[in-house]
C-alpha positions as CSV (number, residue, x, y, z in Angstrom):
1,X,49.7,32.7,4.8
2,X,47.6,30.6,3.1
3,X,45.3,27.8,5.3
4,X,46.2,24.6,3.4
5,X,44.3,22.8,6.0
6,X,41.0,25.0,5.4
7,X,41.4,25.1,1.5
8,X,41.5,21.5,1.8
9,X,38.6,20.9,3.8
10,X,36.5,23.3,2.2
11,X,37.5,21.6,-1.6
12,X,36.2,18.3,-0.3
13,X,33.0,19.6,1.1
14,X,32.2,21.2,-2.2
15,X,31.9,17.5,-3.5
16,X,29.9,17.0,-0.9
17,X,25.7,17.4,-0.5
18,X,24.6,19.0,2.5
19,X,23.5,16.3,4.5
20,X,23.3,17.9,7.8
21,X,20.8,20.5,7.2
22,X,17.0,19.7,8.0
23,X,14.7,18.6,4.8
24,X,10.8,18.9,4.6
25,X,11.7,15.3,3.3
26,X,13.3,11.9,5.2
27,X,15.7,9.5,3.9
28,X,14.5,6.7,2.3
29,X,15.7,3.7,3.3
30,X,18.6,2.2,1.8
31,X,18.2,-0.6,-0.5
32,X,20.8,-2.6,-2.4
33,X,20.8,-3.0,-6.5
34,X,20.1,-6.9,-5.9
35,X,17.0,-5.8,-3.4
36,X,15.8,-3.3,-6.0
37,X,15.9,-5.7,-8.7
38,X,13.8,-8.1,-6.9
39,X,11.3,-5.2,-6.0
40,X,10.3,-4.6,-9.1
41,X,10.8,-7.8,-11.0
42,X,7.0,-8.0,-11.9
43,X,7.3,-5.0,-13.6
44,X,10.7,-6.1,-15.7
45,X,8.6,-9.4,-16.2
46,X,5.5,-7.6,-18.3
47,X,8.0,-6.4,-20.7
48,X,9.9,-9.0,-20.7
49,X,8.9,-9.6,-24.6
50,X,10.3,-6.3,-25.5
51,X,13.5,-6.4,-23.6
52,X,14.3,-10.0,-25.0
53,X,13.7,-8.1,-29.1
54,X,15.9,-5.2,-27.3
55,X,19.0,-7.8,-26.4
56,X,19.0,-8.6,-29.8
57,X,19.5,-5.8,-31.2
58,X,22.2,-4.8,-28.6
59,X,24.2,-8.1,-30.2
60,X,23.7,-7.4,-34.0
61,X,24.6,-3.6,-33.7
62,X,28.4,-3.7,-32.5
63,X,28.7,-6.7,-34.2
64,X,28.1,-4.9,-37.9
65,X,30.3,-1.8,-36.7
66,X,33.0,-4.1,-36.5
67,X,32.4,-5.7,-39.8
68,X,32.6,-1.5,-41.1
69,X,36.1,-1.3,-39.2
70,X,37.2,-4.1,-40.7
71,X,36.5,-3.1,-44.0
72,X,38.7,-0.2,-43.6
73,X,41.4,-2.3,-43.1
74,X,40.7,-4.0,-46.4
75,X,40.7,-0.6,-47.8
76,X,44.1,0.3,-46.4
77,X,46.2,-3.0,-47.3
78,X,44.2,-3.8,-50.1
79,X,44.2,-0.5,-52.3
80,X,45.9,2.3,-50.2
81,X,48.8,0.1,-49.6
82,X,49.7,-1.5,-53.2
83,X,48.0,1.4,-54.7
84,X,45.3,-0.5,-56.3
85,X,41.9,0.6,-57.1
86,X,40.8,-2.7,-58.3
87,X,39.1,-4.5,-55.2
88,X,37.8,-0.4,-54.2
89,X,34.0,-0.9,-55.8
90,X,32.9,-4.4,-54.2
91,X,34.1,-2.6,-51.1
92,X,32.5,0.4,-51.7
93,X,29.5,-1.9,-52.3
94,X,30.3,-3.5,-48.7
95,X,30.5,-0.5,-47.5
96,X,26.9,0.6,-48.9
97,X,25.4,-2.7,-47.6
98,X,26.9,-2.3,-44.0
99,X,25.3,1.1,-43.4
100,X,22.0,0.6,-44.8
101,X,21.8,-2.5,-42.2
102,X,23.1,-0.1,-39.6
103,X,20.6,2.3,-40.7
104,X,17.5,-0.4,-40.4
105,X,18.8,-1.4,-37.0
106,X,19.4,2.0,-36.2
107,X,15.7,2.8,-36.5
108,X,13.9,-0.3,-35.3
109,X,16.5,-0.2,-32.5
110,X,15.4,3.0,-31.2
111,X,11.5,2.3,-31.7
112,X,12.0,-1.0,-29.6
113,X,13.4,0.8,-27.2
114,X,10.9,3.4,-26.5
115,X,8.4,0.8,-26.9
116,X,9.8,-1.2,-24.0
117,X,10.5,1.9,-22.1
118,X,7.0,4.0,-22.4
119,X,5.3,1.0,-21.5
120,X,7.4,0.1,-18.7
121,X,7.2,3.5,-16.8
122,X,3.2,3.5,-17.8
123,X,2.4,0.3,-15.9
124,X,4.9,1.2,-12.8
125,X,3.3,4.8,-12.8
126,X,-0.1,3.6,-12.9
127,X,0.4,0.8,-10.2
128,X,1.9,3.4,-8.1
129,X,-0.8,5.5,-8.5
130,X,-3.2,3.1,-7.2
131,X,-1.1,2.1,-4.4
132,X,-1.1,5.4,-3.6
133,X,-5.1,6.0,-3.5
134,X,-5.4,2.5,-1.5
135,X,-3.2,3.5,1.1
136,X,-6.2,5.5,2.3
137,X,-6.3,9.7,3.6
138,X,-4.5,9.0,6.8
139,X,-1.1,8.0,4.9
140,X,-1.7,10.8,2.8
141,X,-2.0,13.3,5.3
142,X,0.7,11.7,7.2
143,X,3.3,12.9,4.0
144,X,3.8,15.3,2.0
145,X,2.0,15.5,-1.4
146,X,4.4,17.8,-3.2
147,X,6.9,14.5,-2.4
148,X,4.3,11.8,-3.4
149,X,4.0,13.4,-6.8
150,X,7.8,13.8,-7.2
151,X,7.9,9.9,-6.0
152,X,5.4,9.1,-8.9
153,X,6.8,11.5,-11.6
154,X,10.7,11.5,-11.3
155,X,11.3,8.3,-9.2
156,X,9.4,5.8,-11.4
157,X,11.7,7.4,-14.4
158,X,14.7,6.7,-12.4
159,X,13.6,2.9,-12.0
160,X,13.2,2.8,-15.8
161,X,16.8,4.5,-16.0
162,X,18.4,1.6,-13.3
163,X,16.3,-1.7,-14.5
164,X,15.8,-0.9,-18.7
165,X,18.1,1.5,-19.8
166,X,21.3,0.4,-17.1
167,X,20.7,-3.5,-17.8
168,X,20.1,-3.2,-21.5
169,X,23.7,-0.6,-22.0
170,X,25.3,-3.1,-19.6
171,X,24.5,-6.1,-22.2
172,X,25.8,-4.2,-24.6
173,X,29.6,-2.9,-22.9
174,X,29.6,-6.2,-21.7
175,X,28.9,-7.6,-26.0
176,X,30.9,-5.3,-27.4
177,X,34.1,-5.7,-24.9
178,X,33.9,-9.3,-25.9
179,X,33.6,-8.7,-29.6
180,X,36.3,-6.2,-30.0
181,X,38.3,-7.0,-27.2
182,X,38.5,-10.2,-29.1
183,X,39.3,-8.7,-32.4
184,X,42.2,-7.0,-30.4
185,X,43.8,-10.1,-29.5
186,X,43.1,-11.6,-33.2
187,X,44.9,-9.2,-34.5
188,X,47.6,-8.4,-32.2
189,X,48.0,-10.3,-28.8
190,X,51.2,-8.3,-27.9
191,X,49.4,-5.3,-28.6
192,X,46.4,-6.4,-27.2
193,X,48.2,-6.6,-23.8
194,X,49.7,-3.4,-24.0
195,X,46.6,-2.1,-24.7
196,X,44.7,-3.6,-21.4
197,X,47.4,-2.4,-18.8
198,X,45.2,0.5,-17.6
199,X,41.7,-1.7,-17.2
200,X,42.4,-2.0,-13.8
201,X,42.9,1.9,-13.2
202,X,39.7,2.4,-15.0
203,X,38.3,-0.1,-12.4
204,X,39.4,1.4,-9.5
205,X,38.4,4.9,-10.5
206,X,35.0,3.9,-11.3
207,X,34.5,2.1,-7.9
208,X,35.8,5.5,-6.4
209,X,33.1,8.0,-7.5
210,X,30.3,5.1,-8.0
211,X,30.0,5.0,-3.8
212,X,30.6,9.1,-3.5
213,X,28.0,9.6,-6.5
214,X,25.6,7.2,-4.9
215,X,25.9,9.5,-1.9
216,X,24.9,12.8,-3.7
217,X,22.6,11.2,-5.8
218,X,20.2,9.7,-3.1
219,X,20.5,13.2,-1.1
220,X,19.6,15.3,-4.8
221,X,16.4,12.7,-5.0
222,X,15.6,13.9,-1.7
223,X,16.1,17.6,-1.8
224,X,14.1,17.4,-5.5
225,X,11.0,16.1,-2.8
226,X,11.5,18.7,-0.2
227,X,11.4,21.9,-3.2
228,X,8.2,20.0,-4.7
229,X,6.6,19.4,-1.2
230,X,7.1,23.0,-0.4
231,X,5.8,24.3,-3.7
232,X,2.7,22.2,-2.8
233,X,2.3,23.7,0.4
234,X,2.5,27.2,-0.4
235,X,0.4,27.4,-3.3
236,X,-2.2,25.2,-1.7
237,X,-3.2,27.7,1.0
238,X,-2.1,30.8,-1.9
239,X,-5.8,32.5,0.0
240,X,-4.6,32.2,3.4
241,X,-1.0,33.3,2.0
242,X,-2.4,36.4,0.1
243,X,-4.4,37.5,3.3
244,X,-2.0,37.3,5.7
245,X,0.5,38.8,3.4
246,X,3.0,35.9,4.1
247,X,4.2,35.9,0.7
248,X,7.6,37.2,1.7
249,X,7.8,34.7,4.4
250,X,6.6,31.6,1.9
251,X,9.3,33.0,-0.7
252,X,11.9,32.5,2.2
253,X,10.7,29.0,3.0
254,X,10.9,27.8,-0.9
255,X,14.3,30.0,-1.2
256,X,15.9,27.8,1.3
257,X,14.6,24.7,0.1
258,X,15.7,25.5,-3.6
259,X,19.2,26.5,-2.8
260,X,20.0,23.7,-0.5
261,X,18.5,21.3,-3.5
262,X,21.3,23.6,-5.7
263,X,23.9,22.8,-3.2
264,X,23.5,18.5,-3.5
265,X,23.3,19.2,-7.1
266,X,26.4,20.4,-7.8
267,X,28.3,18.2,-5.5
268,X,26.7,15.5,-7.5
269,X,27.6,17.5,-11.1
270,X,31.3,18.3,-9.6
271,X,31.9,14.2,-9.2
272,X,30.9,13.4,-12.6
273,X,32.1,16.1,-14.2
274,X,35.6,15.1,-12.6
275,X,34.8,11.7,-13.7
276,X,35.2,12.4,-17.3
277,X,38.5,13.9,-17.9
278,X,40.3,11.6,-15.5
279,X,38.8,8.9,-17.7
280,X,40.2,10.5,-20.4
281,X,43.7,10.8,-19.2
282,X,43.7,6.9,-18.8
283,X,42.5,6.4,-22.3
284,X,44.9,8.6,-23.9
285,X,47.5,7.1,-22.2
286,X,46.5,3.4,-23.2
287,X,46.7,5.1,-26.9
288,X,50.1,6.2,-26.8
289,X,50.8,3.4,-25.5
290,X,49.8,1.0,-28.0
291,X,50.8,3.6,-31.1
292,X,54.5,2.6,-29.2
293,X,54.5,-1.3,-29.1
294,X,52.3,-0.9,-32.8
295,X,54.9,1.3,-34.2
296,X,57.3,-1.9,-33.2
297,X,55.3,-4.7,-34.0
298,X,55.3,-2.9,-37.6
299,X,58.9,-2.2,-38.2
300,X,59.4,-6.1,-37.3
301,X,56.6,-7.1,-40.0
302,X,54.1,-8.7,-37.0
303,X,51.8,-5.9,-38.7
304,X,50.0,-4.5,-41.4
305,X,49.2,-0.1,-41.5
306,X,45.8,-1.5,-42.3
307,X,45.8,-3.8,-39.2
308,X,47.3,-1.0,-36.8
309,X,45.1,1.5,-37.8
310,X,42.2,-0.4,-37.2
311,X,43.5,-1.8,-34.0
312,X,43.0,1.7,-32.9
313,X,40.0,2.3,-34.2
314,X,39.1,-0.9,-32.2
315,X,40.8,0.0,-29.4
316,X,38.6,3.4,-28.9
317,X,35.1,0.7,-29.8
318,X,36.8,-0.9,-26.3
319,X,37.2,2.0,-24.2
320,X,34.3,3.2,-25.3
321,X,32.0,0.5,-23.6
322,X,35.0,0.2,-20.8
323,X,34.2,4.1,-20.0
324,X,30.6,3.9,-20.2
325,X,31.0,1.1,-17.5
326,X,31.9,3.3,-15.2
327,X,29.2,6.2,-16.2
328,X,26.8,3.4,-15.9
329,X,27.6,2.8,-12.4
330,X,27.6,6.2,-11.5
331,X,23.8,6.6,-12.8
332,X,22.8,3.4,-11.7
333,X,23.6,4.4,-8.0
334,X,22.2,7.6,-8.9
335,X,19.1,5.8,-10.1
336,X,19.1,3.5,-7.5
337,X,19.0,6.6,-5.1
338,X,14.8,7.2,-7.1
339,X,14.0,3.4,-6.7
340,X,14.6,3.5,-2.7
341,X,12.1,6.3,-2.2
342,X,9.9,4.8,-5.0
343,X,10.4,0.9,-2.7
344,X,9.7,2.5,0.3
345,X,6.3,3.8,-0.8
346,X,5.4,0.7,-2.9
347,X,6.1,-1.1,0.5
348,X,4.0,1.2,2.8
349,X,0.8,-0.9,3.6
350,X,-2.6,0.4,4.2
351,X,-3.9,1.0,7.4
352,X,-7.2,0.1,6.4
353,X,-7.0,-3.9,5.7
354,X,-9.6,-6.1,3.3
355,X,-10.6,-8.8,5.8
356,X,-9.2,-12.4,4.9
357,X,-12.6,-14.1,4.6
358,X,-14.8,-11.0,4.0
359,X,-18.7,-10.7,4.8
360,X,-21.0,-9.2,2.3
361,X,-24.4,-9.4,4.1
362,X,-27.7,-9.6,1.4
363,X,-29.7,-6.7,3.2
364,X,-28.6,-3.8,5.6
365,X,-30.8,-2.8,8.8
366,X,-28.5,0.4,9.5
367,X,-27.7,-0.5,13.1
368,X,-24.6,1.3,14.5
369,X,-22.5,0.0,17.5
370,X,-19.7,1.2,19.3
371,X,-18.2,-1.1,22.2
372,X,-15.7,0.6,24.5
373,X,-14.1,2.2,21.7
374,X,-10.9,4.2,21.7
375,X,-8.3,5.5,18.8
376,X,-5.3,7.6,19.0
377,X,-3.6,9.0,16.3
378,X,-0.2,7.6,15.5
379,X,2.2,10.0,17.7
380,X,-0.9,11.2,19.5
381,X,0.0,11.0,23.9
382,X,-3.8,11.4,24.1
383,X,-6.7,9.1,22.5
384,X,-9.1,10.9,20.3
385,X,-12.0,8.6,21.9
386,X,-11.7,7.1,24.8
387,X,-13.3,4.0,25.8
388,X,-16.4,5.5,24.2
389,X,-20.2,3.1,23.7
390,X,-22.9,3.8,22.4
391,X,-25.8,2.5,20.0
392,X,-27.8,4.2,17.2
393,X,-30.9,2.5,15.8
394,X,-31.2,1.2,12.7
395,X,-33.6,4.4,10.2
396,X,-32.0,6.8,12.9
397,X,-31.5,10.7,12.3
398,X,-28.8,11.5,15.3
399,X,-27.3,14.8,15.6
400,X,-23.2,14.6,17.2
401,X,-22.2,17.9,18.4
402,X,-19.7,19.2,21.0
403,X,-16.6,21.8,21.1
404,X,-14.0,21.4,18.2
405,X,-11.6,18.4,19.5
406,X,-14.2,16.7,21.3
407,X,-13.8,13.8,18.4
408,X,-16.6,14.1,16.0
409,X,-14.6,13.9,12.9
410,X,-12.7,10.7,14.5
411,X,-16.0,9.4,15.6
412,X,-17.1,9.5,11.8
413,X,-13.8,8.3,10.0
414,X,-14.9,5.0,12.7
415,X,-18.8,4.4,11.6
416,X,-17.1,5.1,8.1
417,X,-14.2,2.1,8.6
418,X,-11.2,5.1,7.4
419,X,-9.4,4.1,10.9
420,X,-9.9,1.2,12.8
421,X,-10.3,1.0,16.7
422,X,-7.0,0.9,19.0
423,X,-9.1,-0.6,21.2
424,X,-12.5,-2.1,21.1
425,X,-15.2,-2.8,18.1
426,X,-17.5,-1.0,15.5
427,X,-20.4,-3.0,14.0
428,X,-22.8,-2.2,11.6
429,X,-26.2,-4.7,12.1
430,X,-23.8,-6.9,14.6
431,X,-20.9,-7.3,12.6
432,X,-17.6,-6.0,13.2
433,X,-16.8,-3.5,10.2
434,X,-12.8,-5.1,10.1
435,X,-14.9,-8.2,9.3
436,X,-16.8,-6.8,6.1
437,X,-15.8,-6.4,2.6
438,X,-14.1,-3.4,2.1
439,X,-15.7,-2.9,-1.4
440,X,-19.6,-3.8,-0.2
441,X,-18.9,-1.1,3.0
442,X,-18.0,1.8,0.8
443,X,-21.5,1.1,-1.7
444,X,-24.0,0.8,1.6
445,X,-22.2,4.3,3.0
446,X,-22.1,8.5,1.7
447,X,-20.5,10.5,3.0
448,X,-20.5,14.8,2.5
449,X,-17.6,16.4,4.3
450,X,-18.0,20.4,5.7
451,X,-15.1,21.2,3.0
452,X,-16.9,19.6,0.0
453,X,-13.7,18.2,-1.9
454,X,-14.9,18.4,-5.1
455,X,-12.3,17.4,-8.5
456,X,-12.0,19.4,-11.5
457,X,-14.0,18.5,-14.3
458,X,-18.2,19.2,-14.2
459,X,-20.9,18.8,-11.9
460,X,-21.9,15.9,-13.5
461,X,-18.4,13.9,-13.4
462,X,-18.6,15.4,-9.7
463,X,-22.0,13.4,-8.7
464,X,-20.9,10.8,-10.5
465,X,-18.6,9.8,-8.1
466,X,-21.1,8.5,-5.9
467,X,-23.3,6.4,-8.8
468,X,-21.8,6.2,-12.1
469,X,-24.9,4.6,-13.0
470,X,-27.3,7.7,-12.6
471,X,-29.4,8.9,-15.0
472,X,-29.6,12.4,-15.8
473,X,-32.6,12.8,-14.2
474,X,-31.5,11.5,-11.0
475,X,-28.7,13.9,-10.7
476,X,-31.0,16.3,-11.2
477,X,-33.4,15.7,-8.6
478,X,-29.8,14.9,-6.1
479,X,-29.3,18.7,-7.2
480,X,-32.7,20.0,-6.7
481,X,-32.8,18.5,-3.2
482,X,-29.5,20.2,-2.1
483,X,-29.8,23.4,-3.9
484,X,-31.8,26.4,-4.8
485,X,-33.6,27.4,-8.0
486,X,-30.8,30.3,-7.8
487,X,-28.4,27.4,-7.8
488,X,-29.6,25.7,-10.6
489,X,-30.0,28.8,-12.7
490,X,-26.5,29.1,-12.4
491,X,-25.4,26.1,-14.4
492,X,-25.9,27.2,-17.7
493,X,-24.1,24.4,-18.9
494,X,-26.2,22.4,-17.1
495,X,-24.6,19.0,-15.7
496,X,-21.7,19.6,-17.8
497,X,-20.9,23.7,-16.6
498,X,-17.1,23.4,-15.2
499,X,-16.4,23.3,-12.0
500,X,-12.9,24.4,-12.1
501,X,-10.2,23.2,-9.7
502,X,-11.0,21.7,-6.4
503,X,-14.4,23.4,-7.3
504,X,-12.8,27.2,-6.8
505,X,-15.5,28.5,-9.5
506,X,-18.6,28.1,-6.7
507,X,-18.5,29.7,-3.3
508,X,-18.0,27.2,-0.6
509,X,-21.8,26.8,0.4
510,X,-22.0,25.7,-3.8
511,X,-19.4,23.3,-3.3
512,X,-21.1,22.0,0.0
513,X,-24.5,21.7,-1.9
514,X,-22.9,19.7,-4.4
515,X,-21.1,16.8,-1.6
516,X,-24.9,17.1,-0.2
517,X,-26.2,16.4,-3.7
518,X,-23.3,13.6,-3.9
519,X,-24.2,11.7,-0.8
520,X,-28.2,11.6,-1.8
521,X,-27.2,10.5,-5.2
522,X,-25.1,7.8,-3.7
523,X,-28.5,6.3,-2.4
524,X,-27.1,4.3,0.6
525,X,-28.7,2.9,3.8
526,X,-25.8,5.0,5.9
527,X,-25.7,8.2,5.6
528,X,-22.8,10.8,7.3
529,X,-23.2,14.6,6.9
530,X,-20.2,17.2,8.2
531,X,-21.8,20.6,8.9
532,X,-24.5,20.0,5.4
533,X,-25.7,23.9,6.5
534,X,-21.9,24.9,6.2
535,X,-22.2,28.5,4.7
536,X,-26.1,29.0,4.1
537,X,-28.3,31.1,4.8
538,X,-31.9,30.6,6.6
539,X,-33.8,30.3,4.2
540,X,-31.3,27.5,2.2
541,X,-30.4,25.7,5.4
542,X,-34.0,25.2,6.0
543,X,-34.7,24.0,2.4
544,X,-31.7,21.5,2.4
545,X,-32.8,20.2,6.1
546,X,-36.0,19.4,4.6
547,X,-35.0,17.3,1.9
548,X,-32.1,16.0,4.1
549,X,-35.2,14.5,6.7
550,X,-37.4,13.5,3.6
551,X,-34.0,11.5,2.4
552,X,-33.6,9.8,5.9
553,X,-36.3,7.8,5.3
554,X,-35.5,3.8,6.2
555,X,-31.8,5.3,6.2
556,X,-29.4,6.2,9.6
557,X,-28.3,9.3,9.5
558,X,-25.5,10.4,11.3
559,X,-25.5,14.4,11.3
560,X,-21.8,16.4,12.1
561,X,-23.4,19.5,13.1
562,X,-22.2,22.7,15.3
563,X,-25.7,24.6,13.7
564,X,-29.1,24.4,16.2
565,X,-31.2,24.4,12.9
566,X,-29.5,21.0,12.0
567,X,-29.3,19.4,15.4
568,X,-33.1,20.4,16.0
569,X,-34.3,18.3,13.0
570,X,-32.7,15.1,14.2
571,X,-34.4,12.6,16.3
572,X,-31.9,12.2,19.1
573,X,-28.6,14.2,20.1
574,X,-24.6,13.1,20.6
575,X,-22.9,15.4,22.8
576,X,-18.9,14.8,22.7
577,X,-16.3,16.1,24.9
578,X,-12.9,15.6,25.1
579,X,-13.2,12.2,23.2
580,X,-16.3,10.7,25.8
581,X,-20.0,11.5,25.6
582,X,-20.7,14.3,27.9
583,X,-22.2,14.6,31.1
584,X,-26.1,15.2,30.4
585,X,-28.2,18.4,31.4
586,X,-31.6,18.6,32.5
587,X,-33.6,19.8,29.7
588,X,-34.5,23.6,30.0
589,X,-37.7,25.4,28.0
590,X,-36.9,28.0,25.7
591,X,-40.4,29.3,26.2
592,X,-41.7,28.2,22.0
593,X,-42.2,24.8,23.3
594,X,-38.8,23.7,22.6
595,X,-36.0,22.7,24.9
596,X,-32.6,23.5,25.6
597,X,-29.9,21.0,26.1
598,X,-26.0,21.6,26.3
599,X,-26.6,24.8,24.4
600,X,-28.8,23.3,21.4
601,X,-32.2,24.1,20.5
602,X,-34.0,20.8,20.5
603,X,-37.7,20.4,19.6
604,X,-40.1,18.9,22.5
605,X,-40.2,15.6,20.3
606,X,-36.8,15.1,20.1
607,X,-34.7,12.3,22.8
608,X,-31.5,11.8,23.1
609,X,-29.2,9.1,22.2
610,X,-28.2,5.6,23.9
611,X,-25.2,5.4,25.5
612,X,-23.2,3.7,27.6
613,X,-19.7,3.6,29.1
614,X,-19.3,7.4,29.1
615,X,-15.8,8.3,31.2
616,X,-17.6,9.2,34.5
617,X,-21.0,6.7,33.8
618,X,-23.7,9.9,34.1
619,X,-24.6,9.8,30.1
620,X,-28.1,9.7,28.8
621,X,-29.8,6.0,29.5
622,X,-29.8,3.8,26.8
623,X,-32.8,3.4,24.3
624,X,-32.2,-0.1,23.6
């Protein structure tokens, strides 16, 4: 016996996207067409030139197709019908003149509109973009790139598919139901009656599938992120992949993502494509309809063959716009669906704030100051720092070490201004960093990270980065500080050899000689090194450390290190543990002269840094 019940239920869900299942990706908020709209109204506004030359166009075109109809009726009662060819050459004429103007608007129709489009998706791609890079590296972290590209990429297109393409083809249904909806009722108004009797099925059928369509759409946009994100993902860490031989496992992961991105698509294709022929069934019934009460209207003399035949013809230039209304609703939800992901990351707002009145001091001394400071990471139970103070003096070398977790890195993105405090204050010479231009911070600071980021393109578009000004010869002496002669050999292009991407054609202790290189180049009174000896050997390490110390110079220099050879160098050492400065240890000789302290070498010479307000008070003693 046959489960109606089941077969029922399961035919519904295959209109339906698979909602329940977990996504790499979260639902964007939902937005209304009137909230979109005003969203991106600036962007509408800086095209607003070519969308007004657009409208035009969208009147004269159905407006000559009629004339062309019409002059088929002219042909039908005025030569078909008396059998006279004498008025056929001024219409053939006509006819000549009509197409060549369709022709002309044809083509300047279609260059407007790509004109109006390209440049519309150009400035709302490139203003995303920007947004994007503003938000600053802990929003980015916080999502996933392979969605953040598919936002930039797919969703802007969908904006330019809802607010150009859906308002300029609503103009024109709405133009050319007007025009030949009103040569209907010129013609015929009986017939025109007849003919309008199944507008409000059309109506109700397009409201239907517009709300389940908007449905499937917006959960399609977001599958589409979740497949991207996890693409990202996978070939991002294709090394660690490869070596673990998870490639099986990664396959799985992507599998799963695809096919549940297959499954929203066709419930979405299965609505529209059951959209059309019940659309069609309507329209073919208003035909026969109207061929019945025509047919009538003609034996009583009410109208001419020429007049019903082109009532026809008009009637399928009215359904056609009446039809499209209701594919234009369906994309525009499905549109719509792109612009709410694309809103909510236009609407995201940097953590990192420009100050309303900022300071731009004339001169920096490089003084450092942290006052009971302590940051957690959004959804963190436990504070990275914790109530943390200390002081480094202004043309400073200071070493921070401590185990992994203890909070270096956080302890950098603070002197650096990438987070702010949850609680407490960061100055540089006095002033509170939330309180400084944003702009003149970022030129006074450089920065070299233990992973080197580097972007494709050459060494010199690399260095550039930190002074687009730089000569030649500076980038060269930036390099010669960092590197070996071996090193320098190696660029047989010189400044312009190719990198590659992310750097991948130099082994990572190139690629950290090259941030080094940056942040000397960058020439700025704070300086910030992650692990600069990351992946060299003796020899190198003690070459770079040299130059490093020589660089220092009337600079602070705040040195990331877990190597002795880098802490030894500086003039006074950080210890962190579990987000506080550690409990000091009596120095203890190493029998050369030197000293050991919390497990790193430290030459006779070299103190230790101020501090205060460590967790249980016993830090070192200030040096103020």
């Amino acid at each position: 016996m046959i489960d109606v019940h089941g077969l029922s239920a399961r035919l519904r869900g295959s209109f339906r996207p698979p909602t329940s299942e977990s996504s790499l990706v979260a639902h964007a908020p939902m937005l209304t067409l009137r909230q979109l709209l005003g969203k991106f109204r600036g962007d509408l506004r800086a095209v607003r030139g070519w969308v007004a030359l657009s409208l035009v166009f969208v009147v004269v075109t159905p407006a000559v197709d009629a004339v062309e109809i019409w002059l088929f009726k002219l042909v039908v009662d005025n030569v078909l019908v008396p059998k006279d060819v004498g008025a056929l050459p001024a219409l053939a004429l006509l006819y000549i003149a009509v197409n060549l103007v369709q022709g002309l608007l044809g083509f300047v129709d279609d260059v407007v509109a790509a004109a109006t489009s390209t440049r519309f998706v150009h400035r709302l791609r490139t203003r995303t973009f920007d947004h994007l890079l503003r938000l600053g590296p802990e929003y980015l972290e916080r999502h996933r790139l392979g969605d953040l590209v598919t936002r930039i990429s797919g969703d802007v297109s969908a904006i330019e598919t809802l607010l150009l393409d859906g308002l300029t083809r609503l103009i024109s249904y709405a133009v050319q139901i007007l025009i030949f909806g009103g040569l209907l009722f010129y013609l015929n108004w009986r017939l025109a009656l007849a003919a309008l009797v199944g507008a409000p099925l059309f109506v109700l059928v397009s409201r239907k599938f517009s709300r389940l369509i908007k449905v499937a759409s917006r959960e399609r946009r977001r599958r589409s992120g979740s497949v991207s994100a996890a693409a990202e993902s996978s070939l991002r860490s294709a090394r660690l992949i490869t070596v673990y031989g998870a490639q099986d496992d990664e396959a799985t992961a992507y599998t799963r993502e695809s096919a549940v991105s297959v499954r929203a698509e066709m419930a979405a294709t299965r609505l529209r494509s059951l959209y059309s022929p019940l659309v069609n069934m309507l329209e073919l019934g208003g035909v026969l309809v109207v061929l019945w009460v025509g047919a009538n209207e003609l034996i009583a003399g009410r109208l001419t063959l020429g007049g019903l035949l082109v009532f026809v013809a008009y009637l399928g230039q009215l359904y056609s716009p009446i039809r499209g209304m209701g594919r234009l609703s369906n994309s525009l939800y499905s549109a719509a669906a792109g612009g709410e992901r694309l809103a909510e990351l236009l609407d995201a707002q940097p953590t990192i704030q420009q100050p309303a009145d900022p300071v731009r001091p004339d001169r920096v001394v490089g003084e450092l100051q942290l006052d009971s400071v302590t940051y957690a990471y959004p959804g963190s139970a436990e504070p990275a720092l914790h109530d943390l103070s200390l002081r480094i003096e202004p043309g400073s070398v200071v070493a921070v070490t401590g185990e992994s977790g203890g909070g270096k890195s956080t302890l950098v993105a603070l002197l650096l201004r990438l987070v702010d405090p949850t609680e407490g204050v960061v100055r540089l010479d006095g002033i509170d960093l939330r309180d400084l231009d944003l702009d003149w911070l970022r030129e006074h600071t450089a920065l070299a990270l233990q992973d080197a980021p580097l972007l494709e393109g050459t060494v010199r578009s690399n260095l550039a980065l930190a002074n687009r000004s730089a000569t030649d010869r500076q980038m060269w002496d930036a390099l010669l500080a960092a590197s070996t002669s071996s090193f320098i050999e190696k660029l047989d292009q010189g400044l312009d050899t190719p990198i590659g991407q992310r750097g991948r054609r130099l082994s990572g202790g190139e690629q950290v000689r090259i941030g080094v290189a940056r942040a000397i180049l960058r020439d700025a009174p704070i300086v910030v090194l992650d692990e600069p000896t990351a992946g060299l050997d003796d020899d190198t390490a003690q070459h770079l450390m040299d130059h490093l110390i020589e660089h220092a110079r009337g600079r602070t220099m705040v040195l990331v290190t877990h190597d002795p050879r880098v802490a030894g160098r500086a003039g006074r050492i950080l210890r962190l543990s579990s987000g506080t400065i550690a409990p000091g240890e009596s120095p203890r000789p190493l029998g050369n002269g030197s000293l050991l302290r919390n497990g790193v070498a430290i030459p006779p010479t070299v103190g230790t840094v101020a501090a205060a307000g460590a967790r249980d008070g016993t830090g070192p003693e200030g040096s103020r």
